[in-house]
N, C-alpha and C positions, 0 to 999 in steps of 0.2 A: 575554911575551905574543906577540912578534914569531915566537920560537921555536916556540912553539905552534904559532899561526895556518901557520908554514910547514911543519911535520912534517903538520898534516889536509891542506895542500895537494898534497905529494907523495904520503900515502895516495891522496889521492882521483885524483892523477894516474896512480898507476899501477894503481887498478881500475879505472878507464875506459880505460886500454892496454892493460890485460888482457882485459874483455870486449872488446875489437874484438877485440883477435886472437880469443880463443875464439870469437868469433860466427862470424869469418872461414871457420873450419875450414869444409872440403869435407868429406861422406863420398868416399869411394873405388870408391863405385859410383853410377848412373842409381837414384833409385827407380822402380820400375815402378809400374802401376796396380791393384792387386791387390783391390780392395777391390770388393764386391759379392757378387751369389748366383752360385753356378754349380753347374751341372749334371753330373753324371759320366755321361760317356756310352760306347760302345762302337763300336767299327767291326764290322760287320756286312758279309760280302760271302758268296757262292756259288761263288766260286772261291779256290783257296787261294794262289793268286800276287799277290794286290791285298788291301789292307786293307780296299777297300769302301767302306761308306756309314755316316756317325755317327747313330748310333741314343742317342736319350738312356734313361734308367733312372729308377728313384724314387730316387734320391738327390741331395742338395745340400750346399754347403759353403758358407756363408754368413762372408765375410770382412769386418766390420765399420771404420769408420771410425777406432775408440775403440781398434782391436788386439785384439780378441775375436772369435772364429771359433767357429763353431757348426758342427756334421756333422748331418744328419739323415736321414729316409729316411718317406719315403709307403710305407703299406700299403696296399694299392685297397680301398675298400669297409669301411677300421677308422683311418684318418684318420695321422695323421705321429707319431714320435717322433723324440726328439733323440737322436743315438748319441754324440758324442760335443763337447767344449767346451773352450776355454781361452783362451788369448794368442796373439798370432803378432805377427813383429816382421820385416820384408826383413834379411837378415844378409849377404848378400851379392849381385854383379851379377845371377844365378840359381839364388838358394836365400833362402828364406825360415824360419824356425823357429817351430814352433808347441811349447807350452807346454803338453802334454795335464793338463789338470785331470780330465778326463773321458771313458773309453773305453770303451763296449759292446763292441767288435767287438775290437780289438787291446786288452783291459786292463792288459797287459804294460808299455803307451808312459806309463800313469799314474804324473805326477810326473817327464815324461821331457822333455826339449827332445829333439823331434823336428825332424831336420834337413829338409827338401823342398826338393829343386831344381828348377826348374820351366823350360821351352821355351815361350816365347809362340808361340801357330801365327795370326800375325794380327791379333792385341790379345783377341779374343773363346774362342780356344782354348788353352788352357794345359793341356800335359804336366806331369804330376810325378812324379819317380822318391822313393822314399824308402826307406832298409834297414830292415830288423826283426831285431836278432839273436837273440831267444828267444821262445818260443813261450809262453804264458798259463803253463804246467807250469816255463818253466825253460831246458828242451829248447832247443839251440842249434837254427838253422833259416839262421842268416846269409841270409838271402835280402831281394832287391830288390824291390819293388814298384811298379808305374807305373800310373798312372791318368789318364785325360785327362776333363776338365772344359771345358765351353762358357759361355760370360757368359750367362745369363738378361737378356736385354732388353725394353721394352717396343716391342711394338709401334706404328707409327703411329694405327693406330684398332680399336676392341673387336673381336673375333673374331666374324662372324656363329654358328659352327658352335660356338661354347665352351659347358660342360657344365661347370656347377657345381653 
């Protein structure tokens, strides 16, 4: 009995040594704040030496709390569809990986761990670069793409001039 009772005790000693340490572990990167709506917007200027002015677009990428990201996109005057959907998960200090379940626009990335590394401009402006190596056909394209997104916030009080 003695034997017993001391073999559950060292079980039990070394999965509670065990979870501490495992709890312990660090990841190897800062999580950032990624979660919320944003906007994709454009830089806009009249001279070709300056980026200009950020100009937003109908487009949003809505980054969930739960690790599900939504893409969507406003049509003026025939109301919003969803382009595209999945998981995203921070993978690294400036790069995040989304899980396309779901793509209108790129349907090539479906079923893909899409990598996106992203440049905070701020907390409320994030760069993302991300490659595409084939085209919907197949067709290699190796190319990069970068798109910059702005945090949709609420303002302090309702907009007199808003049109809904």
């Amino acid at each position: 009995m003695k034997r017993h009772y001391l073999s559950l005790m060292v079980i039990a000693f070394l999965l509670i040594g065990t979870s501490r340490v495992m709890g312990q572990e660090k990841s190897a990167f800062a999580p950032v704040d990624l979660k919320g709506i944003w906007q994709m917007c454009f830089y806009v200027s009249g001279n070709p030496q300056i980026p200009g002015e950020l100009k937003p677009s109908n487009s949003f990428k809505i980054l969930s709390d739960d690790g599900k990201f939504t893409n969507m996109t406003v049509i003026p005057n025939h109301g919003a569809i969803v382009i595209g959907s999945g998981t995203y998960a921070q993978t690294a200090a400036n790069a995040y990986t989304e899980h396309v379940e779901k793509n209108l626009h790129l349907p090539q990335l479906v079923g893909v761990d899409n990598v996106l590394e992203f440049d905070m401009k701020g907390g409320d402006v994030m760069v993302l670069k991300f490659f595409v190596k084939t085209d919907v056909d197949g067709n290699e394209i190796n190319s990069w793409y970068y798109e910059t997104w702005k945090r949709v916030k609420m303002p302090p009080s309702y907009p007199k001039d808003l049109v809904r």
